[in-house]
C-alpha positions as CSV (number, residue, x, y, z in Angstrom):
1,X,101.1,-188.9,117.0
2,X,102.7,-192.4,118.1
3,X,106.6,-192.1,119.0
4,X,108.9,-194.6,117.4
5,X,109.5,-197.3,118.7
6,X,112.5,-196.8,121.7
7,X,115.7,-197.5,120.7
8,X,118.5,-199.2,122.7
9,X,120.0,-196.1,123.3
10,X,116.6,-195.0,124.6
11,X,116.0,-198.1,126.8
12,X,119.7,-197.9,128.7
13,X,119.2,-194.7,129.8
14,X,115.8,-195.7,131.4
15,X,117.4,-198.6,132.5
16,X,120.2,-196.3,134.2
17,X,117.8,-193.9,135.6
18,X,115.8,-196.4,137.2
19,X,118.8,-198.3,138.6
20,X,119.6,-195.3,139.9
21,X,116.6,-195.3,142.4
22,X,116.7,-196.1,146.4
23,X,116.3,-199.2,147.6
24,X,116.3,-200.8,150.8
25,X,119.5,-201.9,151.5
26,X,121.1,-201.0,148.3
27,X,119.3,-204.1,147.0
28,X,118.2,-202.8,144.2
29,X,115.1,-205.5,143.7
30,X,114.3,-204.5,140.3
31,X,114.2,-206.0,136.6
32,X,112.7,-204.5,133.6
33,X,111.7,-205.7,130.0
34,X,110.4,-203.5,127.0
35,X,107.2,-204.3,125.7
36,X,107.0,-206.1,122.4
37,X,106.5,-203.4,120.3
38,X,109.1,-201.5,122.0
39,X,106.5,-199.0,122.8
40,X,107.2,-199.0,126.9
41,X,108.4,-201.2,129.8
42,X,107.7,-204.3,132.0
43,X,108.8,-203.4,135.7
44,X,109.1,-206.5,137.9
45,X,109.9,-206.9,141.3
46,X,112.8,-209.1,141.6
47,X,112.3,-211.5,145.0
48,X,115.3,-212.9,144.2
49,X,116.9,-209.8,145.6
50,X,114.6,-208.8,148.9
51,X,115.3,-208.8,152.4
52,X,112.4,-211.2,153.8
53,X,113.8,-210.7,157.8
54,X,113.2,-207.2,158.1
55,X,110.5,-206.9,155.1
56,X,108.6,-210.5,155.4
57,X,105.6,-209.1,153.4
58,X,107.8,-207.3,150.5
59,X,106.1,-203.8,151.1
60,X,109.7,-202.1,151.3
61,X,110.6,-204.0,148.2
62,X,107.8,-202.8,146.4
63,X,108.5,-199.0,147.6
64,X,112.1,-199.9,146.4
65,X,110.2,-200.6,142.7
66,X,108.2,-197.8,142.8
67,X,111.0,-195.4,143.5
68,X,113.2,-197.3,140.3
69,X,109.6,-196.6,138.5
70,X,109.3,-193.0,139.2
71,X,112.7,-192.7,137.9
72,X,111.5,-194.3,134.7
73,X,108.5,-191.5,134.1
74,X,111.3,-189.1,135.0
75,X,113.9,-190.3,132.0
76,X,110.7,-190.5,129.3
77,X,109.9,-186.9,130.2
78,X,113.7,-186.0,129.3
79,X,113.1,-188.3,126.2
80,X,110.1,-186.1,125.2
81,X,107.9,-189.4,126.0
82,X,104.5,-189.3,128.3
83,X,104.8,-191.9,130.7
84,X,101.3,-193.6,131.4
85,X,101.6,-196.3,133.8
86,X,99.5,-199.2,135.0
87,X,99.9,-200.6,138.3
88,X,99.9,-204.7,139.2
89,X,98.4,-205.2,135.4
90,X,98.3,-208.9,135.7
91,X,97.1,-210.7,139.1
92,X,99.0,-213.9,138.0
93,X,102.0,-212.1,137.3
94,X,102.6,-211.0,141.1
95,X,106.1,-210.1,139.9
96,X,105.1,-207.6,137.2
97,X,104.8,-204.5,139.1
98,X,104.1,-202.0,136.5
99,X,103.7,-201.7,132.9
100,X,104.6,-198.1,131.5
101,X,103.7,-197.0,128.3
102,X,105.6,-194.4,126.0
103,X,104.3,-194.7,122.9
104,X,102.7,-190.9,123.0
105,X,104.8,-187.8,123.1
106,X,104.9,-185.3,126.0
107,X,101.6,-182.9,125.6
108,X,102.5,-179.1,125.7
109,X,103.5,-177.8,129.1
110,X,105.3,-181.4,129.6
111,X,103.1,-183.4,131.2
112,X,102.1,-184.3,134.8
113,X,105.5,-184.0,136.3
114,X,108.7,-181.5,136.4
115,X,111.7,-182.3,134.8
116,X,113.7,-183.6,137.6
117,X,115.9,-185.9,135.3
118,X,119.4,-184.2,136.1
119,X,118.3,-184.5,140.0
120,X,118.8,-188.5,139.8
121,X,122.4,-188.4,139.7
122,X,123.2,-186.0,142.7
123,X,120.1,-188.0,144.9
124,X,122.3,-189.6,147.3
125,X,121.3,-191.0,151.2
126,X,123.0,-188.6,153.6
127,X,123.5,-190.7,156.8
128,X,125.5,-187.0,158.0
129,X,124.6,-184.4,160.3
130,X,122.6,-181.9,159.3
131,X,123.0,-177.8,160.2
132,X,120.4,-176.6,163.0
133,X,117.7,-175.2,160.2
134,X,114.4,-176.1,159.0
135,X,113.7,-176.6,155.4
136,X,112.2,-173.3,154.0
137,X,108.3,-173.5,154.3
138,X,108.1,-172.7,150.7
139,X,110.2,-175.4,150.0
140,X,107.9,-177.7,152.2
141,X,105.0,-176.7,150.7
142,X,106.6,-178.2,147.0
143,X,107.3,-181.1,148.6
144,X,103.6,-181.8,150.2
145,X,102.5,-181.2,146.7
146,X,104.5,-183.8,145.1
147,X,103.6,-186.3,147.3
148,X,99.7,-185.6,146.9
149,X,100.2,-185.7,142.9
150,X,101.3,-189.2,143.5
151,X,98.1,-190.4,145.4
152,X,100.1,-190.0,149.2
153,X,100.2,-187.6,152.4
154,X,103.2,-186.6,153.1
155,X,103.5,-184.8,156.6
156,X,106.2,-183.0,158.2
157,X,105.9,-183.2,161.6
158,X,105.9,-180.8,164.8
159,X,108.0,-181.0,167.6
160,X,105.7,-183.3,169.5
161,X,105.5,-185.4,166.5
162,X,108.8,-185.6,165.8
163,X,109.8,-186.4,168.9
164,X,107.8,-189.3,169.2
165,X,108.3,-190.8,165.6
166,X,112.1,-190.6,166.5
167,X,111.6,-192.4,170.1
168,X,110.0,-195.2,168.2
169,X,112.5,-195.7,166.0
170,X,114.8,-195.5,168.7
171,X,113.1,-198.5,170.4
172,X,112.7,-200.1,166.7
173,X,116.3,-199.6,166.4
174,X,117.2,-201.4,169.8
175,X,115.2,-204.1,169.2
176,X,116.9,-205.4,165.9
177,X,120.0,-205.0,168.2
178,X,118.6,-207.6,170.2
179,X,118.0,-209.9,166.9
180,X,120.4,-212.1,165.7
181,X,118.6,-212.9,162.4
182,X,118.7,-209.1,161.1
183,X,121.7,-208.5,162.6
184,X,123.0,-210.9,159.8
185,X,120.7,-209.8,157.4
186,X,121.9,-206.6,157.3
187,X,125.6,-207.0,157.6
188,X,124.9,-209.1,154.6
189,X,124.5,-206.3,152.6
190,X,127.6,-204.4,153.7
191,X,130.2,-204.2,151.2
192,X,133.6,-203.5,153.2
193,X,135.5,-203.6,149.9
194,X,135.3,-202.4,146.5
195,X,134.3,-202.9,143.9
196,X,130.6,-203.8,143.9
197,X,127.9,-203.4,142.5
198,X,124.8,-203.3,145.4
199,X,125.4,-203.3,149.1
200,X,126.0,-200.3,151.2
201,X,129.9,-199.3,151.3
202,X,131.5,-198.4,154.8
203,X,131.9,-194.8,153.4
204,X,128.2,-194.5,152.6
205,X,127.2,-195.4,156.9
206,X,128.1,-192.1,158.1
207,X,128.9,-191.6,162.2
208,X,126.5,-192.2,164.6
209,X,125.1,-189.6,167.0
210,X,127.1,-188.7,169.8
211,X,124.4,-187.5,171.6
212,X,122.3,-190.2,171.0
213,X,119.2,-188.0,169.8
214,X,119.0,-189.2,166.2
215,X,118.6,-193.3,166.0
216,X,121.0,-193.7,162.9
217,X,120.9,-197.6,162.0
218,X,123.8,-199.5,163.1
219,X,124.7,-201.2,160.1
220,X,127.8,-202.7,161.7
221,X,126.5,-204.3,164.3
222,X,126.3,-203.3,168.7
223,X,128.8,-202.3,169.1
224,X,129.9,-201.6,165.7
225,X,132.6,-203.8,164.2
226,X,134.5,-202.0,162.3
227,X,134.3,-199.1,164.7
228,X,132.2,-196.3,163.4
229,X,132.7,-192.9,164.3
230,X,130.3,-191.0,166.3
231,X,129.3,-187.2,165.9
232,X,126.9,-184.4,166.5
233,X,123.7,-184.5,164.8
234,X,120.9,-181.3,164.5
235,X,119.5,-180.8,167.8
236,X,115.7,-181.8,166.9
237,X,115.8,-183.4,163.2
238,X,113.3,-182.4,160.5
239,X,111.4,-185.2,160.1
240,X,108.2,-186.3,157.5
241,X,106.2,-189.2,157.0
242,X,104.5,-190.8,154.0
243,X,100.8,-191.4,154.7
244,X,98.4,-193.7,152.6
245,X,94.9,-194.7,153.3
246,X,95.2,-198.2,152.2
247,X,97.9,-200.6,152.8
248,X,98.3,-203.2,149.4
249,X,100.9,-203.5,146.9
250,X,99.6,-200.4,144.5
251,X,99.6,-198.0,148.2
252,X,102.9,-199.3,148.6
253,X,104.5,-198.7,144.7
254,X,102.6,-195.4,145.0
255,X,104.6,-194.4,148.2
256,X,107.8,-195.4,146.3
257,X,106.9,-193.0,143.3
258,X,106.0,-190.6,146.1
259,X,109.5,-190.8,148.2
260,X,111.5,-190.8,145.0
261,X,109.5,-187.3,144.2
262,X,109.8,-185.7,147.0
263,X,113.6,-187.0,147.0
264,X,114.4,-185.2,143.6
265,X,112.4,-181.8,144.1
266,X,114.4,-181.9,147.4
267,X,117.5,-182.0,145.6
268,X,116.8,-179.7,143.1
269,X,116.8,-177.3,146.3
270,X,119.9,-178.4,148.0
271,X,117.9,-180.4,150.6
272,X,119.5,-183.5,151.8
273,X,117.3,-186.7,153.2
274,X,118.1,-190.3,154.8
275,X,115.5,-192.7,155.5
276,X,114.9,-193.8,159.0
277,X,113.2,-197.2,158.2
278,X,113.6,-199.4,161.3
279,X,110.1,-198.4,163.0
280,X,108.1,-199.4,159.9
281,X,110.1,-202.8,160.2
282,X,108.0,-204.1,163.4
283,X,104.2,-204.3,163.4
284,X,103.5,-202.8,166.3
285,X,106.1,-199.7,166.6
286,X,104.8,-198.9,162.5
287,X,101.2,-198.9,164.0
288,X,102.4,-196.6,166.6
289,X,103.6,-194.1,164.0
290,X,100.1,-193.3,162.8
291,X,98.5,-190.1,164.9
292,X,95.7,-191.8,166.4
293,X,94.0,-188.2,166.2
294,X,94.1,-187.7,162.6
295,X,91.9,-191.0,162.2
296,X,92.9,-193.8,160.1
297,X,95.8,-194.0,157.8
298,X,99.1,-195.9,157.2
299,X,102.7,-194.9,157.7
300,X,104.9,-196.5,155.0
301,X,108.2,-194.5,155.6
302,X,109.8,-192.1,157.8
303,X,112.2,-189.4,156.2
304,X,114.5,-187.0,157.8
305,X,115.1,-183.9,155.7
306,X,117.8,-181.1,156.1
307,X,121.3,-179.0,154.8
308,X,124.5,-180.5,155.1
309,X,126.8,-183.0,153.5
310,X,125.5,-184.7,150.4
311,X,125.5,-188.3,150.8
312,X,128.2,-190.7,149.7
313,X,127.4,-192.4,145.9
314,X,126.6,-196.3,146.4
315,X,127.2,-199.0,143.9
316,X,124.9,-199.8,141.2
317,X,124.1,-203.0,138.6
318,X,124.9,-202.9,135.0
319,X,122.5,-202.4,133.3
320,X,122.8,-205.6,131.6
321,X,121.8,-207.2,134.6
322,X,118.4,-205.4,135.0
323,X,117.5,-204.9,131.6
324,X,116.8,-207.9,129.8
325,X,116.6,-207.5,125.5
326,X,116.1,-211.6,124.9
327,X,113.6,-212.0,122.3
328,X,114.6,-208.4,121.5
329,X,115.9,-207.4,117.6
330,X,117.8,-203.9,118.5
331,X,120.2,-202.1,116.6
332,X,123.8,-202.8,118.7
333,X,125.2,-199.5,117.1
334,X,122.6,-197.0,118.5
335,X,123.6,-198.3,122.2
C-alpha cells in the first residue's frame, strides 16, 4: 500500500531532524526539496556552506550530509514511512546527494533500523572530560553492528592503537596551529555571541587538557583568545575509527549515515562522543591512521567515546532555510 503524500507537517519534522545532524563546524551544509509527488526528498549538499581550507575535496561535507540524511531515515521510521534511499542519483547533479523515498509504509518488525528518533535531540558533541571507564563491551559490540549495517568498519582501538591515532592528531593539531589560513577559517565559525543560528558557541568548546594527553582542537586560536580553561581529561581516551574500503563520495555519505548511527545508539546508552577530526584534515597524517597490518582501507573519522558531561546544544537553521517548498502547493494549516 502507497502512503499519502507527506504533508507539511510531515516534511518540517524531517527537515528538523535532519538539521539536527553534526556537521563540521556547525556548518550545517545541507538543503533539501521534496519530490514532486511529495512521495520523499531531494538531499543536496550545499557548497555554499563548506569549509574548502581544511576539507578542499568536500569529503567532510559530504559525511556532514550523510549524517543530516541518516537523520531523515530516522524521522520516516517515527512517521511509520520506509526510508529507501539512492545515493549520487544524478552525475550532473553533483549537488544532489541523495534522493529518499517514502512512499511505502514501514514493513512489520519496522524496517532496517531501530527507532532512535527521540535520541536526535539529546546527541550533542561533548568537548568534556570523560570518567576513567571503557564503554561496556556489550555496548561496543551494538555499536560495531550499526556501523556494518551501514556499509562501514568501525573499530575501537587498543592501547597501541589508540595511542598512536591520538599522537597523530596531536601533530595534525599543531600543524593547523602553524597555519594561518585555518586558523581564520575556523575562528570564522565561532559564534562569541548569541543568537545564531550555525557556528560553534564559546560554551559548546569545552577546556582543554591540562595534561596535554587528549589533542582537543583549539578553536580559539594558540594561545587561545578568549582564554579557555584547561582541565583533566581520562587518562587513555576510548577511541574508534570509521573504516571504508573505497574512498568516493557514496564511501563518504555512507560514513556519515554510519557516524550519525553509531552517535544515536550511543546515546540511547548514556555514552557521550566528540569527533577528533584534525588528522583526517592532512593527507599524509589521515594516511597514517590506516593500520598498515590490516591491509587496505580508508580512515574517514576518528571518534572518542565515553561517560561524562553531555555536550552543550549548538545553534541550528530554520527550517525555512533548508527546506525549500517553491513550486510546492501545501496546506499552510497542517504546518
Amino acid at each position: 500500500m502507497t502512503e499519502s503524500p507527506l504533508t507539511l507537517t510531515e516534511l518540517r519534522l524531517l527537515a528538523t531532524a535532519a538539521g539536527a545532524a553534526p556537521s563540521v563546524h556547525n556548518s550545517q551544509p545541507w538543503r533539501l526539496r521534496p519530490t514532486t509527488n511529495l512521495h520523499g526528498m531531494l538531499v543536496y549538499s550545499d557548497p555554499e556552506r563548506a569549509v574548502p581550507v581544511a576539507d578542499p575535496d568536500g569529503r567532510a561535507m559530504l559525511i556532514s550530509v550523510g549524517a543530516a540524511l541518516f537523520n531523515l531515515r530516522t524521522a520516516a521510521h517515527h512517521l511509520g514511512r520506509q526510508a529507501t534511499v539512492r545515493l549520487s542519483p544524478d552525475p550532473p547533479q553533483p549537488d544532489l546527494a541523495a534522493i529518499i523515498d517514502l512512499s511505502e509504509p514501514l514493513p512489520d518488525g519496522g524496517g532496517n533500523i531501530p527507532d532512535l528518533y527521540a535520541a536526535i535531540a539529546h546527541r550533542h558533541s561533548s568537548r568534556q572530560p570523560f570518567a576513567n571507564r571503557d564503554v561496556p563491551e556489550a555496548v561496543i559490540g551494538e555499536l560495531i553492528e550499526a556501523a556494518d549495517d551501514e556499509g562501514t568498519t568501525l573499530e575501537v582501538l587498543e592501547e597501541d592503537g589508540a595511542r598512536r591515532v591520538l599522537a597523530l592528531t596531536t601533530e595534525a593539531e599543531q600543524r593547523i596551529a602553524e597555519d594561518v589560513a585555518r586558523q581564520a577559517e575556523t575562528r570564522s565559525w565561532l559564534r562569541p555571541e548569541e543568537p545564531a543560528t550555525d557556528g560553534i558557541p564559546l560554551e559548546a568548546l569545552g577546556p582543554l587538557d591540562l595534561d596535554a594527553r587528549v589533542p582537543m582542537r583549539g578553536f580559539t586560536g594558540h594561545p587561545p583568545r578568549p582564554a579557555v580553561s584547561a582541565e583533566r581529561f581520562e587518562a587513555l581516551p576510548q577511541v574508534a575509527v570509521i573504516k571504508t574500503h573505497g574512498d568516493h563520495p557514496n564511501d563518504w555519505l555512507r560514513t556519515g549515515q554510519a557516524m550519525e548511527r553509531v552517535w544515536l545508539l550511543a546515546t540511547t546508552h548514556g555514552v557521550r562522543a566528540n569527533i577528533l577530526h584534525q588528522a583526517v584534515e592532512w593527507q599524509e597524517t589521515r594516511w597514517r591512521l590506516r593500520d598498515p597490518a590490516e591491509g587496505p582501507g580508508h580512515v574517514q573519522l576518528v571518534m572518542r567515546l565515553g561517560f561524562g558531561p553531555p555536550g552543550h546544544p549548538t545553534p541550528r537553521r530554520p527550517v525555512e532555510e533548508i527546506l525549500d517548498l517553491s513550486g510546492h502547493q501545501l496546506d499552510q494549516r497542517s504546518a
